[in-house]
C-alpha positions as CSV (number, residue, x, y, z in Angstrom):
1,X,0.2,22.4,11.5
2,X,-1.9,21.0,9.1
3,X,-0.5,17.7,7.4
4,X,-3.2,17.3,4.7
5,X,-1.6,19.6,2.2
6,X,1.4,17.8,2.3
7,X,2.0,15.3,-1.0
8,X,1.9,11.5,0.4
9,X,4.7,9.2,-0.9
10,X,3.5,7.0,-4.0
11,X,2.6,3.6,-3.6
12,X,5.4,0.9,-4.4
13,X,3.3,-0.5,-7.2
14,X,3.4,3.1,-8.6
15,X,7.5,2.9,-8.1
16,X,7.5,-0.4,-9.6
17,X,5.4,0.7,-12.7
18,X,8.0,4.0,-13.2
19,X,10.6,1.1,-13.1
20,X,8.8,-1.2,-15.3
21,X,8.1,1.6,-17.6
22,X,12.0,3.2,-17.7
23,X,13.7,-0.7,-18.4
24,X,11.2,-0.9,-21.2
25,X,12.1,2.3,-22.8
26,X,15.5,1.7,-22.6
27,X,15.6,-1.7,-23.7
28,X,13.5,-1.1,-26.6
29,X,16.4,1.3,-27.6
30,X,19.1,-1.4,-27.1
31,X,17.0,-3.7,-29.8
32,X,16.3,-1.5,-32.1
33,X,19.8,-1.6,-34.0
34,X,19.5,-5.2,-34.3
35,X,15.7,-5.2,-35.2
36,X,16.9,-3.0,-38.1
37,X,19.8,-5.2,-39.0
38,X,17.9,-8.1,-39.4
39,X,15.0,-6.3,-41.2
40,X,17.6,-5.2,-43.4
41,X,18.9,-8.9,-44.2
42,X,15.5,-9.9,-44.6
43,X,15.1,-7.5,-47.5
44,X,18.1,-8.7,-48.8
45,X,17.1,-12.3,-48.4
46,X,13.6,-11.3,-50.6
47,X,15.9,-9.9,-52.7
48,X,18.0,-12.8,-53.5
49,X,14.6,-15.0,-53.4
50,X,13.2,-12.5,-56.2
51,X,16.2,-13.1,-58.8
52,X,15.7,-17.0,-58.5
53,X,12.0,-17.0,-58.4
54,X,13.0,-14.6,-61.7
55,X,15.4,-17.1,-63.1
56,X,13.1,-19.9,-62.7
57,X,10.4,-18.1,-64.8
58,X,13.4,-17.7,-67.3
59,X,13.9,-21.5,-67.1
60,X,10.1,-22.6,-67.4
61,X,9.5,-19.9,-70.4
62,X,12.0,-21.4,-72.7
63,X,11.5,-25.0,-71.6
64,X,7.9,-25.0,-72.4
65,X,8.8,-23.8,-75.9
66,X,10.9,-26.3,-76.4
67,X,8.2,-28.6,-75.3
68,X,5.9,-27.6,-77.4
69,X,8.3,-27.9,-80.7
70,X,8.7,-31.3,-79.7
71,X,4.9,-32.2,-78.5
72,X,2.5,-30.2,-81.1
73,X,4.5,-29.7,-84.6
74,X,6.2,-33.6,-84.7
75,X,5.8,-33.4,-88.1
76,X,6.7,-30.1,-88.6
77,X,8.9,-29.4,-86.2
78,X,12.5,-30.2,-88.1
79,X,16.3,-30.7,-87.1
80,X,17.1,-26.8,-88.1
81,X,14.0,-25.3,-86.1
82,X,14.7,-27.8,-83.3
83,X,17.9,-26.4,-83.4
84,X,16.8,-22.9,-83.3
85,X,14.5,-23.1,-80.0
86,X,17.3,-24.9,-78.1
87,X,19.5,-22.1,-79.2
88,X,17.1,-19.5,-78.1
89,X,16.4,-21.2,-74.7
90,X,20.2,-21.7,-74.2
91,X,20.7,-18.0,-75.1
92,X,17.7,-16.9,-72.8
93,X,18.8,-18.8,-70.1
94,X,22.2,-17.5,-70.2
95,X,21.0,-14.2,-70.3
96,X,18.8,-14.6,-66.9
97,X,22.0,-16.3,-65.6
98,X,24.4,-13.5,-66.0
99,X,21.9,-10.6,-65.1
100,X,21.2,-13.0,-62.1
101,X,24.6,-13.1,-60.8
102,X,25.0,-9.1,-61.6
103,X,22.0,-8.2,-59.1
104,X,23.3,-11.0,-56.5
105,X,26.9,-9.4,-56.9
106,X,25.5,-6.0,-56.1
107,X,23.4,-7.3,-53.1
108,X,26.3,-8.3,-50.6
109,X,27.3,-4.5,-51.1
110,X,23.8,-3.2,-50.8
111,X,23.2,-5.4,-47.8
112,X,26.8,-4.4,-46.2
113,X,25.9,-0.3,-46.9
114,X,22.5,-0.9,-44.8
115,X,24.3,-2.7,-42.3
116,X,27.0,0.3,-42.2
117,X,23.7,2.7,-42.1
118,X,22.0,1.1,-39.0
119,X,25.3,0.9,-37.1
């Protein structure tokens, strides 16, 4: 009888690599959902940080021209235009205000369907 042929039984560190290999698999599958949840609240916060950073250009547009009314025309720059460019910026910034809180309105829904998706 020849014992040659025969398969020999594989090392442990061979076992312990199959192991090592199988828990990794599987817990890379058990972190995936919550890898995707908090990718998808990290778009959300971007989001969120987009309509400020947008709202704060809003804010810096219409102060500068106020500024400038009041800094380069001192002379010509009167009561009624004054008037006018706060008007504007008051207008403007209400504007950016309300479309702000429209989009952030919409985001806890967004952000709530992608959670709902990855679950």
């Amino acid at each position: 009888m020849d014992h040659t042929n025969k398969k020999q039984p594989s090392s442990v560190n061979d076992t312990n690599q199959d192991i090592a290999a199988w828990w990794q698999h599987y817990c890379l599958l058990s972190t995936m959902p919550m890898v995707r949840c908090q990718i998808a609240w990290l778009e959300s916060v971007t989001e969120a940080m987009q309509l400020e950073a947008e709202l704060f250009q809003a804010i810096a547009k219409s102060s500068e021209k106020l500024t400038l009314c009041l800094t380069d025309d001192k002379e010509n720059c009167s009561a009624k235009e004054l008037t006018e460019h706060y008007q504007e910026m008051v207008k403007t910034l209400t504007d950016a205000n309300l479309e702000r809180f429209a989009k952030v309105s919409q985001l806890s829904h967004e952000f709530r369907r992608s959670l709902w998706e990855e679950i």
